[in-house]
C-alpha positions as a printed NumPy array, in Angstrom:
array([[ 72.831, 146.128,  77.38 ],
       [ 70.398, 143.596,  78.273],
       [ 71.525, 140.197,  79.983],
       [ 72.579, 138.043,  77.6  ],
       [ 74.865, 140.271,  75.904],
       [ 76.083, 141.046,  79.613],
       [ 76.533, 137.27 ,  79.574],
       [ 78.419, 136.776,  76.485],
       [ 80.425, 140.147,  77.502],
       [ 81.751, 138.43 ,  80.764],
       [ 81.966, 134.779,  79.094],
       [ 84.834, 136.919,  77.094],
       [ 86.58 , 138.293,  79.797],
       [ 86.453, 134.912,  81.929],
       [ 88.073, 133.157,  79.161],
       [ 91.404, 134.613,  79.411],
       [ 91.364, 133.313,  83.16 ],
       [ 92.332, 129.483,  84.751],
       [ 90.332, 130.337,  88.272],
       [ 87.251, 131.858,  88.515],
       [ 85.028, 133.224,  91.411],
       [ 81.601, 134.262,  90.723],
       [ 80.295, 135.682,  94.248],
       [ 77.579, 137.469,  94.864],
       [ 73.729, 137.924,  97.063],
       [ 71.616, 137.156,  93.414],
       [ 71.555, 134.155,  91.546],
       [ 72.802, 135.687,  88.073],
       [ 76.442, 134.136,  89.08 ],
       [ 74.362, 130.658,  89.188],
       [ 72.698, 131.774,  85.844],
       [ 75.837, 132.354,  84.201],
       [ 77.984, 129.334,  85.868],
       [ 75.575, 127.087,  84.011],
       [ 75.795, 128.941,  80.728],
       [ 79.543, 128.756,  81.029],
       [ 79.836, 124.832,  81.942],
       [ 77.19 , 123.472,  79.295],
       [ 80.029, 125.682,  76.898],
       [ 83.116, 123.535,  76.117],
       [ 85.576, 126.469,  75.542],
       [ 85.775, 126.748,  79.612],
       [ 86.219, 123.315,  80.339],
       [ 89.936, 124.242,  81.634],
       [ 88.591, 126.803,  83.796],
       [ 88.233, 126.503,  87.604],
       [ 84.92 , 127.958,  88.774],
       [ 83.971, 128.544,  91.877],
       [ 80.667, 129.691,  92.969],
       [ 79.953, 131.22 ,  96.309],
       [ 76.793, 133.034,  97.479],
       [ 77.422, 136.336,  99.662],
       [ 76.002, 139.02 , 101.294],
       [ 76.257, 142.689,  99.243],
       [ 79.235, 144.158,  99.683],
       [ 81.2  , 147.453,  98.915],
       [ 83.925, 147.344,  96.647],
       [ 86.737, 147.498,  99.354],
       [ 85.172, 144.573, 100.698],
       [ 84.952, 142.536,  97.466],
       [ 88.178, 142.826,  96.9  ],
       [ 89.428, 141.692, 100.407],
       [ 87.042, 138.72 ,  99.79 ],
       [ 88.76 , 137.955,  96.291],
       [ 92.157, 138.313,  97.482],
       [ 90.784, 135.802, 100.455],
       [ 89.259, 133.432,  98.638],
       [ 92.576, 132.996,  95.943],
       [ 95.143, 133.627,  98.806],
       [ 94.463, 129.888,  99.892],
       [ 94.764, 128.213,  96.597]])
């Protein structure tokens, strides 16, 4: 699967959300944050966009449930 169909594969799941975190140490979540806003169909959707250091997947979701635990 190259990118763009990665893209379009995530733009799918994200649209059955209302808050959004796109986290990560790469700048593919910037990539695809400013596919998703320049597309009208996710203008309801709250994205957030926060840069981070790698992390294991115990720690990601600590970090997820952190980040929406506040809101």
């Amino acid at each position: 699967m190259g990118k763009k169909e990665f893209y379009n594969h995530l733009e799918g799941i994200i649209r059955d959300y209302t808050d959004v975190l796109l986290f990560g140490p790469t700048d593919a979540k910037t990539e695809l944050f400013n596919i998703i806003k320049a597309d009208h169909r996710f203008a309801d959707i709250k994205i957030d966009v926060l840069d981070t250091d790698k992390m294991t997947e115990n720690q990601q979701h600590a970090f997820v449930k952190k980040h929406f635990s506040g809101k």
